[in-house]
C-alpha positions as CSV (number, residue, x, y, z in Angstrom):
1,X,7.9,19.0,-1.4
2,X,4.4,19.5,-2.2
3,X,4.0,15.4,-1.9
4,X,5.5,15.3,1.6
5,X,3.2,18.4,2.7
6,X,-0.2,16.6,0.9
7,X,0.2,14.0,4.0
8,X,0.6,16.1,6.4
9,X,-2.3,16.1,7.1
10,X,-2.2,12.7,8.3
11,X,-0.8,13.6,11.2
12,X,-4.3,14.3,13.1
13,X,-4.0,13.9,16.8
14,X,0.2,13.1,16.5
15,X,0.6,17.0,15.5
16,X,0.6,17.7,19.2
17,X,3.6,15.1,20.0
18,X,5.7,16.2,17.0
19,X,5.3,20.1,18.5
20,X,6.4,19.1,21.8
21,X,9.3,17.4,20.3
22,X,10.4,20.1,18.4
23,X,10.1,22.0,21.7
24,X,12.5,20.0,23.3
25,X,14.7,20.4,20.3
26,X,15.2,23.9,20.8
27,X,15.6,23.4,24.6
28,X,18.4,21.1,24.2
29,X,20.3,23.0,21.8
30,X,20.6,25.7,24.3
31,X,22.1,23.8,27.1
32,X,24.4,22.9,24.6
33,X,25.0,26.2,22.8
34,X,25.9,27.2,26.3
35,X,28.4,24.8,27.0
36,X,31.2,26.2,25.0
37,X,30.8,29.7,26.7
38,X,31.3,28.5,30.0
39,X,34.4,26.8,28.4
40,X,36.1,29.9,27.8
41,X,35.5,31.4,31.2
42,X,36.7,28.1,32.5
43,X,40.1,28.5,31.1
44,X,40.7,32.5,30.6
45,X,39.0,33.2,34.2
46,X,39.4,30.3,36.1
47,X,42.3,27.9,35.2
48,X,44.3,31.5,33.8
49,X,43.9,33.2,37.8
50,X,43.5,29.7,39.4
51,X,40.8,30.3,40.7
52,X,39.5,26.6,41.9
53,X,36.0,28.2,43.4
54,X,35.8,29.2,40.2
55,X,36.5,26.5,37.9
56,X,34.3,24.2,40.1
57,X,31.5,26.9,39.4
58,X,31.8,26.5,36.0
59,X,32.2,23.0,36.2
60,X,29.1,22.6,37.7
61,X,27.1,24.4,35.3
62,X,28.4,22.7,32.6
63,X,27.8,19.5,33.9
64,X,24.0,20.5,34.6
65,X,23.3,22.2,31.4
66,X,24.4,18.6,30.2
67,X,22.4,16.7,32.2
68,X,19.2,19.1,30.9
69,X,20.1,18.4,27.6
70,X,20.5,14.7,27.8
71,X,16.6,14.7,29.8
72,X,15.0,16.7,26.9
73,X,17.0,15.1,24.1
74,X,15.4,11.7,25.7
75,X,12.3,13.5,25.7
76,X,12.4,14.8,22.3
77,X,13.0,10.9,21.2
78,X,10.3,9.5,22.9
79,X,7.6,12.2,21.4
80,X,9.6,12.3,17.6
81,X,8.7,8.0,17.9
82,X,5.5,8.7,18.6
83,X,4.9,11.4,15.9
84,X,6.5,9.5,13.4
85,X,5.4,6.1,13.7
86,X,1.6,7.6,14.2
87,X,1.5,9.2,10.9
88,X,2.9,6.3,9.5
89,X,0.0,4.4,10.7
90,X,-2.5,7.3,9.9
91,X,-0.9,6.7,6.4
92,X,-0.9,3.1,5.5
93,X,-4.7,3.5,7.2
94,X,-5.9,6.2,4.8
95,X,-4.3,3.9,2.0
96,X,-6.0,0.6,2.7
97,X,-9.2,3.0,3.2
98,X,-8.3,3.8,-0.1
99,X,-7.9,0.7,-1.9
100,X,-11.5,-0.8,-0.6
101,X,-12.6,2.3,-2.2
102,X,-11.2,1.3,-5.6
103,X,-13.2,-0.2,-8.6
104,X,-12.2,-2.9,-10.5
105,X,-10.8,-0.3,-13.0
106,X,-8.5,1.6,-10.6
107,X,-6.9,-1.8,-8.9
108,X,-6.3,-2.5,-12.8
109,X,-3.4,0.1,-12.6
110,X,-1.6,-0.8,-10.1
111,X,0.7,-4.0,-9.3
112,X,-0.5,-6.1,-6.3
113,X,3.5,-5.9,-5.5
114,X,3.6,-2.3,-6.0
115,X,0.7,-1.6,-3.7
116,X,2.0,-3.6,-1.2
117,X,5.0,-1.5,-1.3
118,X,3.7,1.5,-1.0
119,X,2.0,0.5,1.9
120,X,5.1,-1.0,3.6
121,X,8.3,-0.3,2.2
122,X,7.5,3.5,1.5
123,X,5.7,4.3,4.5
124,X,8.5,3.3,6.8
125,X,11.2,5.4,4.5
126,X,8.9,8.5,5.0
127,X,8.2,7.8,8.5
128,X,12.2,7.1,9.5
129,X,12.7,10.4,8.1
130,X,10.6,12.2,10.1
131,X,12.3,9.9,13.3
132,X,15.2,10.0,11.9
133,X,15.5,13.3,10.4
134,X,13.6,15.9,12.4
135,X,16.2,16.1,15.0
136,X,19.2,17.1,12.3
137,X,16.7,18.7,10.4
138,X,16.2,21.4,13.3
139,X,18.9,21.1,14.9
140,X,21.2,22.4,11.7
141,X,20.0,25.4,11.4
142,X,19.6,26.3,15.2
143,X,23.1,25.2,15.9
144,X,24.2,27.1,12.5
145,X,22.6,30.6,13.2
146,X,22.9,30.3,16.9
147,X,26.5,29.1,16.4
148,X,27.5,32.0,14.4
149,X,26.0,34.6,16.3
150,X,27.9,33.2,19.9
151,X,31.0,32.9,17.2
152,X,31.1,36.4,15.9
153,X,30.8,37.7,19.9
154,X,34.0,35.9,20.7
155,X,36.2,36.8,17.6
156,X,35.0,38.8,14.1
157,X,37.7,38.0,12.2
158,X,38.1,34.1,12.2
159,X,34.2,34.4,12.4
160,X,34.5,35.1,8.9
161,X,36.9,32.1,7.4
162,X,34.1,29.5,7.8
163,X,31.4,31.4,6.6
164,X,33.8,32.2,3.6
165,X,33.3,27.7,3.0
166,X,29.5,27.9,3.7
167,X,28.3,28.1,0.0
168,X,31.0,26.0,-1.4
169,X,29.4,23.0,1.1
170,X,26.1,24.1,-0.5
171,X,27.4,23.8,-3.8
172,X,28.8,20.1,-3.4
173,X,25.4,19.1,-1.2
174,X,23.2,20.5,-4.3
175,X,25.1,18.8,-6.8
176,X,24.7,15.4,-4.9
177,X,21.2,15.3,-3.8
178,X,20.4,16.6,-7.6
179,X,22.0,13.2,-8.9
180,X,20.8,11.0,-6.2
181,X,17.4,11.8,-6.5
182,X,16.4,9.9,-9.6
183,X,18.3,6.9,-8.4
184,X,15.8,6.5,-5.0
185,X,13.1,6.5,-7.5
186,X,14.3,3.8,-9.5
187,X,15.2,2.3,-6.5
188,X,12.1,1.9,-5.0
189,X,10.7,0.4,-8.6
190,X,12.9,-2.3,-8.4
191,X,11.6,-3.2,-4.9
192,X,8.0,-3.4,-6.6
193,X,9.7,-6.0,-9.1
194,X,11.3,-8.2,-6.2
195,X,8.2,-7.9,-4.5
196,X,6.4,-9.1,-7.7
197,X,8.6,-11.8,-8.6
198,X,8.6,-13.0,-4.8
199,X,4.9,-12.8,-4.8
200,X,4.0,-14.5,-8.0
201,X,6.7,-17.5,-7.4
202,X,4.7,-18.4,-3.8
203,X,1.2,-18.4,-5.5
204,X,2.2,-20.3,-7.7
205,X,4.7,-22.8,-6.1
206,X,2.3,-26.0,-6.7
207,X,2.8,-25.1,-10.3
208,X,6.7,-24.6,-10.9
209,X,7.2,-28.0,-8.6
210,X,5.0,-29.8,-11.0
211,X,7.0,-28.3,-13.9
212,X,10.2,-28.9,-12.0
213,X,11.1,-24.9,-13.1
214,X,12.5,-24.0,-9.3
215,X,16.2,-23.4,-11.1
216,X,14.0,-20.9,-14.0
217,X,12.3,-19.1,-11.3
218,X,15.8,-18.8,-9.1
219,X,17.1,-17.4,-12.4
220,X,14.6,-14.9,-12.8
221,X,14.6,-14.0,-8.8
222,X,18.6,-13.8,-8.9
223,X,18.1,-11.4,-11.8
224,X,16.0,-9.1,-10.1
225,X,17.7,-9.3,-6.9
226,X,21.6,-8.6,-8.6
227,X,19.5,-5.4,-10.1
228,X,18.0,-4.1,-6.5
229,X,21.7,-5.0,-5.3
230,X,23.9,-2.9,-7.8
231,X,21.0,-0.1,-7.7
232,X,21.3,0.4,-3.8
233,X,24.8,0.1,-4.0
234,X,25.2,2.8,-6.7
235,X,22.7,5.1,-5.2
236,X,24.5,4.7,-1.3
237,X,27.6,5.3,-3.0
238,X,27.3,8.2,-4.4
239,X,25.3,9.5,-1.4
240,X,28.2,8.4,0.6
241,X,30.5,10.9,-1.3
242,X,28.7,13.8,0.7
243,X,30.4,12.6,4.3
244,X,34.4,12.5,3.4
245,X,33.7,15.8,1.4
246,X,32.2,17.8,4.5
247,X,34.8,16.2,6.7
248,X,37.4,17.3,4.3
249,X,36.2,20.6,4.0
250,X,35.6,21.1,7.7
251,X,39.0,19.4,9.2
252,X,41.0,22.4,6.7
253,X,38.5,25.0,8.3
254,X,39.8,24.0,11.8
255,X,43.3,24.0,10.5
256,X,43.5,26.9,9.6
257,X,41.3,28.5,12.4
258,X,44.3,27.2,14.8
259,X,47.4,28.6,12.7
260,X,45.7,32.2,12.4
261,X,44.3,31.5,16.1
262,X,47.8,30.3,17.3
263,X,49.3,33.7,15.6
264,X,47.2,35.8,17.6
265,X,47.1,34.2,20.8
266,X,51.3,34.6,20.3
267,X,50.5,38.3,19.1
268,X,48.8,38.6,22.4
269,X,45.7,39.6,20.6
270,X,43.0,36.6,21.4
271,X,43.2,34.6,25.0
272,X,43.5,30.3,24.9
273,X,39.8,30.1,26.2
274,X,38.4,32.6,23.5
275,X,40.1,30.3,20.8
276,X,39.0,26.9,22.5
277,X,35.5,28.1,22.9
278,X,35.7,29.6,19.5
279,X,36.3,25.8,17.7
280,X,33.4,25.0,19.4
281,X,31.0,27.2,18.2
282,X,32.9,26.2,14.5
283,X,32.6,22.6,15.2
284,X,29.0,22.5,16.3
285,X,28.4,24.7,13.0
286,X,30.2,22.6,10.6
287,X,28.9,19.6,12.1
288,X,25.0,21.0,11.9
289,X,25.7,21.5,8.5
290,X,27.2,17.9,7.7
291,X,23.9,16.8,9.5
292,X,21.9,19.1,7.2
293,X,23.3,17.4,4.1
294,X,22.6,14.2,5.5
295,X,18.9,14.9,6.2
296,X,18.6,16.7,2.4
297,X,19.8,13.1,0.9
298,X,17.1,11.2,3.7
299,X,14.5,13.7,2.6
300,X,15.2,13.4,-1.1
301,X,14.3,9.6,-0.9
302,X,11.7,10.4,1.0
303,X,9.8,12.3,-1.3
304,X,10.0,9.7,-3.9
305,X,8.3,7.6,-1.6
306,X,6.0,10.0,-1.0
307,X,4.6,10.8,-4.4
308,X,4.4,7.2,-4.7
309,X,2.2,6.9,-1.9
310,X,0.2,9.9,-3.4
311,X,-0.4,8.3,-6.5
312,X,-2.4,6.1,-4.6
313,X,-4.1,8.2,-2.3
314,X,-5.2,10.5,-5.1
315,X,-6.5,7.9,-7.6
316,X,-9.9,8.8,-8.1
317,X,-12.9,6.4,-8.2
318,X,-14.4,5.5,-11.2
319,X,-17.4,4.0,-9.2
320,X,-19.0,7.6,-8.5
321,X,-22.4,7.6,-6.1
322,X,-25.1,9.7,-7.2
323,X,-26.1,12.6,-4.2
324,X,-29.6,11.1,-3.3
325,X,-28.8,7.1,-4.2
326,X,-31.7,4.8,-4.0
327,X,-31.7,2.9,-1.1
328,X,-34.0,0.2,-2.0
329,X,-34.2,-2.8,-4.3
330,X,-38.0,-3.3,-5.6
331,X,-37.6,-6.4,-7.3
332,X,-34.4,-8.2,-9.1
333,X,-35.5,-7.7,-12.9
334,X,-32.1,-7.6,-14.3
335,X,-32.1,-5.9,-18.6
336,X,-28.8,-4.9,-20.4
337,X,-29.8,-2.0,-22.8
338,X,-27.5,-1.4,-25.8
339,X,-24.2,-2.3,-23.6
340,X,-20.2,-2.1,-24.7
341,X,-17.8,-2.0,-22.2
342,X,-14.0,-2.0,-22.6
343,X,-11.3,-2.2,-19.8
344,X,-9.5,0.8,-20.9
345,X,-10.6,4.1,-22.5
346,X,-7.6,4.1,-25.0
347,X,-8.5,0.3,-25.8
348,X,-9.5,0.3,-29.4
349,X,-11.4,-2.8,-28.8
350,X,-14.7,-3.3,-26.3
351,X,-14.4,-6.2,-24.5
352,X,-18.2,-6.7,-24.8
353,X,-20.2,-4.9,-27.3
354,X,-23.8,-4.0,-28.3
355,X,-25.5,-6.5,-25.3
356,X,-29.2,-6.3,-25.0
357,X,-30.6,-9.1,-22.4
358,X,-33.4,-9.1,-20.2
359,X,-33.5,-11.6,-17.0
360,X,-36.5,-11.6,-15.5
361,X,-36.9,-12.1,-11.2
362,X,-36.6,-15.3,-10.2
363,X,-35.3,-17.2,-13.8
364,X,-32.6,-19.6,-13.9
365,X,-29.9,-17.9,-16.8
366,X,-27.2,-19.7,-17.9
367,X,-24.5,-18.1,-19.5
368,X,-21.6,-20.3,-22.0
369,X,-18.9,-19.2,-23.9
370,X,-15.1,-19.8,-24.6
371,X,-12.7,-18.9,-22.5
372,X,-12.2,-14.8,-22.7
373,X,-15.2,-14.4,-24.9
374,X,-16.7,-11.7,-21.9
375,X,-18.8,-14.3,-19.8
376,X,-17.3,-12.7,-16.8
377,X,-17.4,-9.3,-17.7
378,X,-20.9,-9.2,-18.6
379,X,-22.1,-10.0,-14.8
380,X,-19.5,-7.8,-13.2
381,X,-21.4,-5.4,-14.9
382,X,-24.5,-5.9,-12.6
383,X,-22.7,-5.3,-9.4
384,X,-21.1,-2.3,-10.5
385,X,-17.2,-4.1,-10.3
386,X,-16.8,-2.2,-13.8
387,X,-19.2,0.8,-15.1
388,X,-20.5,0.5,-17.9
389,X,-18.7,2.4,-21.2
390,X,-22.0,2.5,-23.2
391,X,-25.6,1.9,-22.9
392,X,-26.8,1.1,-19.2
393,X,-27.6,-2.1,-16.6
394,X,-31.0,-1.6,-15.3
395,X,-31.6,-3.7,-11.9
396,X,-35.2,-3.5,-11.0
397,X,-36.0,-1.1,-13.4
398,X,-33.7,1.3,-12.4
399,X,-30.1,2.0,-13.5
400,X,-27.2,0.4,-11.0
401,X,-25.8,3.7,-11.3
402,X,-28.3,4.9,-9.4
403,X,-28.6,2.9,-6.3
404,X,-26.0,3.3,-3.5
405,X,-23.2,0.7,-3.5
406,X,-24.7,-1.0,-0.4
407,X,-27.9,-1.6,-1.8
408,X,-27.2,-2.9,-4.8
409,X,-24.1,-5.3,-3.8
410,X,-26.3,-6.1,-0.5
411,X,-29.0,-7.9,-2.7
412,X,-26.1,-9.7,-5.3
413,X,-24.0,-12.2,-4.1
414,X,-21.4,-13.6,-6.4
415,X,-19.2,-16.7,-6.4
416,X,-16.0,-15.9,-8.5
417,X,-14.1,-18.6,-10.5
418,X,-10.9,-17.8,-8.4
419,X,-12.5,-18.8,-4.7
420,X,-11.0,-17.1,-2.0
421,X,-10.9,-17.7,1.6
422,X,-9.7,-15.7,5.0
423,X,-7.3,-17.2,7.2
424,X,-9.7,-17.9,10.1
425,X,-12.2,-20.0,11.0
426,X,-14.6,-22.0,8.8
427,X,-17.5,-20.2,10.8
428,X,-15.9,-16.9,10.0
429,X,-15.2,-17.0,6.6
430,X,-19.0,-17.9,6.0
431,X,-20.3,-14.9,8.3
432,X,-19.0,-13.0,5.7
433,X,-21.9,-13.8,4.0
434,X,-24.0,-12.4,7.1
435,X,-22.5,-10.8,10.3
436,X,-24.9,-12.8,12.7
437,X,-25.2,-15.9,10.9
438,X,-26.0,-18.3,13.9
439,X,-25.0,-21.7,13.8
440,X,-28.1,-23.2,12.0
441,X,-28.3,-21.3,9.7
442,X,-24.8,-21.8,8.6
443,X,-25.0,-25.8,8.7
444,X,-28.0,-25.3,6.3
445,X,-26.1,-22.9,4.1
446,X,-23.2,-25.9,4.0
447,X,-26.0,-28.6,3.4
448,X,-27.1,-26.7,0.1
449,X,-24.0,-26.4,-1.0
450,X,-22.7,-29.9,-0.5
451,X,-20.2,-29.3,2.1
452,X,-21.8,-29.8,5.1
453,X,-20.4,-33.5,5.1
454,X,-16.5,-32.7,4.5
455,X,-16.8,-29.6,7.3
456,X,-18.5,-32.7,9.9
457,X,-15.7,-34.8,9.3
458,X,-13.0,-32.1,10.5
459,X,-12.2,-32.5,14.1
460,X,-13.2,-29.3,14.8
461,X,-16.0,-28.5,12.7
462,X,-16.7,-25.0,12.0
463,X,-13.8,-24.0,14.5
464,X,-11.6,-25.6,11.6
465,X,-8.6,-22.7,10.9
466,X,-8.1,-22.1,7.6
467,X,-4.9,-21.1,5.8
468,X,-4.3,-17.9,4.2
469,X,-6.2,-18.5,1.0
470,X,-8.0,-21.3,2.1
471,X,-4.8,-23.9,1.4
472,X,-5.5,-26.9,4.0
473,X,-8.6,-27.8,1.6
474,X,-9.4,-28.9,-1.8
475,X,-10.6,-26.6,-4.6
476,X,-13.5,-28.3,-4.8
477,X,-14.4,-27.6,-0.8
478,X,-13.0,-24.0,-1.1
479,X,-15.8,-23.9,-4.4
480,X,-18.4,-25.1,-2.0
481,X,-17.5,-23.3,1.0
482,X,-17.5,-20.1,-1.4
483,X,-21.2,-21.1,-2.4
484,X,-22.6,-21.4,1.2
485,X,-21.3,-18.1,2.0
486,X,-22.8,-16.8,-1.2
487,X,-26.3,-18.4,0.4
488,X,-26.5,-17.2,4.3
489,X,-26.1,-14.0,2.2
490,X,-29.8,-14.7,1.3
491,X,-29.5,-12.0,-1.8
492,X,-31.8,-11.3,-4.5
493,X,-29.7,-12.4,-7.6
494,X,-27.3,-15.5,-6.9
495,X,-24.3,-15.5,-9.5
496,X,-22.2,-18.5,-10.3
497,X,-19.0,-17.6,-12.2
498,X,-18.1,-21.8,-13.4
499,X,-18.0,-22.3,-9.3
500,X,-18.3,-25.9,-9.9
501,X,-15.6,-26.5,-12.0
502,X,-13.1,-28.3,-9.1
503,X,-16.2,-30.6,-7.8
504,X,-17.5,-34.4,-9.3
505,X,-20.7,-34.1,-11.7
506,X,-22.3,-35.8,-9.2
507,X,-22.1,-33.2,-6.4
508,X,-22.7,-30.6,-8.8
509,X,-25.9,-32.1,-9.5
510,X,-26.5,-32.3,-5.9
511,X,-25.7,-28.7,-5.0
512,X,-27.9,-27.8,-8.8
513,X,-31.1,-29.6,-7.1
514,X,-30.5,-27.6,-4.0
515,X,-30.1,-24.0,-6.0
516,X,-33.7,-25.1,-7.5
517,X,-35.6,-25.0,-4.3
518,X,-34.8,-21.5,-3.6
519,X,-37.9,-19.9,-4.8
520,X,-38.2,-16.3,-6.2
521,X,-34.5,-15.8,-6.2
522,X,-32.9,-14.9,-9.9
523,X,-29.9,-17.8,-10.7
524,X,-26.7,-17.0,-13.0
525,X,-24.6,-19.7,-14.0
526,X,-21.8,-19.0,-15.9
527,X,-20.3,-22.2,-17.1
528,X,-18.1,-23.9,-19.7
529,X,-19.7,-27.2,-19.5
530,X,-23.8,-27.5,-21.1
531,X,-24.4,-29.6,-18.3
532,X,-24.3,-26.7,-15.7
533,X,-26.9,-24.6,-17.4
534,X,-28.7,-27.2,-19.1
535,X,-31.9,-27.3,-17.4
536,X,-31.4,-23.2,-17.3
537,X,-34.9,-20.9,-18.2
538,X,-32.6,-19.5,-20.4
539,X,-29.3,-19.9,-22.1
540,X,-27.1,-17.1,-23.2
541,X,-24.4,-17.9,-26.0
542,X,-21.5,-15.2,-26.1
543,X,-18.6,-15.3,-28.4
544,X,-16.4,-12.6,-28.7
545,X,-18.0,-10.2,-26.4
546,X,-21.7,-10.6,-28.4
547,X,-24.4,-12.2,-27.3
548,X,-25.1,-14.8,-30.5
549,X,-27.9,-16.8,-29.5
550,X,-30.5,-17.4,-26.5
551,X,-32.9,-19.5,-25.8
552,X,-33.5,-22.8,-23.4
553,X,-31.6,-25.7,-24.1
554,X,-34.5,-27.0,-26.8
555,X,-34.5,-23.7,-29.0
556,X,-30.4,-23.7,-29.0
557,X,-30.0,-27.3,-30.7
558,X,-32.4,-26.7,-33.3
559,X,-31.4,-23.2,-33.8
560,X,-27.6,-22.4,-33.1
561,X,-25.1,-23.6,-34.7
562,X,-22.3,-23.3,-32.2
563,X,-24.6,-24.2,-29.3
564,X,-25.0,-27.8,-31.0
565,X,-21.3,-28.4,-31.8
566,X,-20.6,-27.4,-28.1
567,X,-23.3,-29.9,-27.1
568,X,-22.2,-32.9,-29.4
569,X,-18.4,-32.3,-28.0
570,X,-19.3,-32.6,-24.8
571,X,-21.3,-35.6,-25.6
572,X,-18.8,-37.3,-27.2
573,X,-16.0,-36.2,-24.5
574,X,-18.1,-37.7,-21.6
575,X,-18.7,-34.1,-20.6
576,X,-22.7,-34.4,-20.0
């Protein structure tokens, strides 16, 4: 319970609608607690003297005390909605609040499919049980005290013979919620791996058509699927078990109410209406309880959800802001001082290890090395994506640590080797790059980056919509449509993670001559091909996560090794 009462909290203004609707609650079960009352006088002083004023009384009264509870139990809905579906929107908010929040590190632990699902699937099981539940989960034990007490003031003794079957129904309700509640937890991880399997199949649908693998991946799908399939049913069947049970149970209750009722009424000792009212009260008992079960087995999968959703919502940081951050960037000098970093504290391996560089403002850097061998790493570094493990990243002069994430990520821009873009407009996903970008300034930002040619030839220009992802264009315009929004940025340190890989050598060297005129600004290419970074101030070798060898491009044939097979390679290969 502790989960479900940590999101409480995310009720905020909705608290107000859920206490009116519990209000109401307890306003309509006393119209209907009163019902059964007028019952008996109905039959033992009305229909027993004939009195028709009488019965016609009572009749009205019963008929408006179930009129009230029909307009407050339609109240009751329409505030429980709101409460409900509020919070749930309160807590897929805080969530996604949550997740931009998150460093590189903390997304690391999570499944895309599984955050997605916690987001979706989980928040409407918590927030249906609030709609769904609240109601039987007041009701029950209104109805059950309230029911007793007008029970025990019409007859003691039969008053007693239900109570008598209370525990054993708590007994059988315990035993089922305490086996079903592992199975909703196991339930909810197999959604995460239909979600996975769905997800990874449509990003990479080009693929498996290419490889002709659509029966391999229905395989794997139908595998996953028969799982969630035999899981649910499992799990609903043995939280079925709880209704025939009750009923059972309750149906031999009324039974044997009406054969030691039916002995007394002959023994002249109870009236008809004291009886009839009487199995009323038991009904509207039993019933609450069969409700009450029903809400323990709704509530039981509800808290797996919500620990799930806590797991998110309490994930701590690793990117941690200093109390007085620096709020200004003096100047982009960029030096790595004795630097290992590895993904994972219980990896036994760093990633990158022992890096000392210094990039001075302004210089052209290019950065080469096989796939895997920490390229990537080593200038998420810079922008604070991953902290450092040891040693520290000074940016001008000062340790990243210390600025304010703002700051620092305001004056870095970074173009990553999987491009991404918005669905929206072209002119959109570029303002990314700067909020108030007009339209001049985004034409020029295309022209540098060699796509202001393919964007003139669409119909409708920068009012183009783009797909989800950017899929109506090429991966060499979504490279260059990446890199313009990198420039309206207008940063301090430009960072090219092999962003040219999907365009022609000859528009790479178009969109390299460009990148040269932008004076004062420090350039990081990251590249598998020499001719990328050949005409770079400086070249940085890295194999293995260790820097091996800098230099320009003149120092690295006649002094490294590797450098000069990669070089002759290329050569040979048609690369350069």
């Amino acid at each position: 319970m502790q989960a479900f009462k940590s999101l409480f909290k995310y009720f905020g203004s909705y608290k107000k609608d859920l206490i009116i609707a519990c209000i109401l609650l307890v306003v309509e079960c006393f119209f209907e607690l009163i019902i059964p009352s007028l019952i008996a006088d109905l039959i033992d002083l009305g229909v027993a003297k004939n009195d028709v004023p009488f019965m016609l009384q009572k009749g009205a009264e019963m008929a408006l005390c179930a009129v009230l509870a029909l307009f407050t139990g339609l109240l009751y809905a329409r505030f429980a909605a709101r409460a409900a579906f509020g919070w749930g929107a309160n807590i897929r908010k805080a969530e996604y609040e949550k997740l931009q929040e998150f460093s590189f590190s903390n997304i690391d632990k999570f499944e895309t499919s599984s955050l997605v699902t916690r987001m979706t699937s989980d928040v409407s099981v918590i927030q249906n049980a609030v709609n769904g539940g609240l109601r039987p989960l007041m009701r029950s034990p209104l109805m059950f005290s309230l029911g007793i007490i007008f029970s025990f003031s019409l007859n003691t003794e039969l008053a007693i013979i239900f109570i008598i079957l209370a525990p054993l129904l708590g007994v059988i309700l315990f035993s089922i919620v305490r086996k079903v509640a592992p199975m909703y937890s196991s339930l909810q991880k197999t959604v995460d791996e239909l979600n996975s399997r769905v997800e990874e199949n449509v990003r990479a649908i080009r693929t498996v058509k290419a490889f002709i693998r659509e029966e391999y991946e229905e395989e794997k799908f139908d595998g996953v699927n028969e799982s969630l399939k035999e899981k649910g049913t499992y799990t609903n069947k043995t939280a079925s078990l709880n209704q025939p049970i009750f009923q059972s149970i309750m149906y031999l209750c009324i039974v044997l109410l009406m054969l030691i009722g039916g002995f007394m009424i002959l023994n002249g000792e109870m009236q008809v209406g004291v009886l009839t009212g009487f199995l009323s009260y038991v009904m509207q008992v039993l019933n609450s309880m069969m409700m009450l079960s029903n809400v323990f087995l709704l509530l039981t999968r509800s808290l797996a959800s919500c620990k799930r959703i806590n797991d998110v919502l309490k994930e701590e940081s690793n990117l941690k802001e200093v109390e007085n951050p620096v709020t200004e960037v003096k100047n982009a000098d960029i030096e790595f001082k004795n630097v290992s970093f590895k993904y994972s504290e219980n990896a036994k391996e760093y990633t990158l290890s022992n890096i000392n560089l210094t990039i001075k403002e302004g210089e052209t850097i290019g950065i080469l090395g096989s796939t895997g061998s920490g390229k990537t790493t080593l200038v998420q570094l810079i922008e604070r994506l991953y902290d450092v493990s040891d040693g520290e990243v000074l940016f001008g002069g000062i340790n990243v640590k210390s600025y304010s994430l703002k700051t620092l990520r305001d004056q870095i821009a970074i173009v990553l080797q999987k491009n991404l873009l918005f669905s929206g407009t072209i002119r959109e996903n570029l303002r990314w790059g700067k909020k108030d970008a007009s339209d001049d300034e985004i034409w020029m930002a295309l022209e540098k980056a060699g796509a202001k040619d393919f964007v003139q030839s669409f119909p409708k220009q920068l009012d183009t919509e783009l797909g989800q992802g950017g899929v109506n264009v090429s991966g060499g315009q979504k490279q260059r449509l990446c890199i313009a929004r990198a420039l309206l940025k207008n940063p301090k340190v430009l960072i090219f993670d092999d962003s040219t890989s999907a365009v022609d050598t000859d528009t790479e060297k178009r969109i390299r001559t460009e990148l040269k005129k932008l004076n004062g600004i420090t350039k990081i290419y990251i590249a598998q091909r020499i001719s990328t970074v050949i005409s770079a101030d400086k070249i940085i070798v890295i194999d293995d996560g260790k820097i091996i060898s800098e230099g320009s491009h003149e120092d690295l044939i006649e002094s490294s090794e590797i450098y000069k097979e990669i070089y002759t390679s290329q050569l040979k290969g048609g690369a350069l």
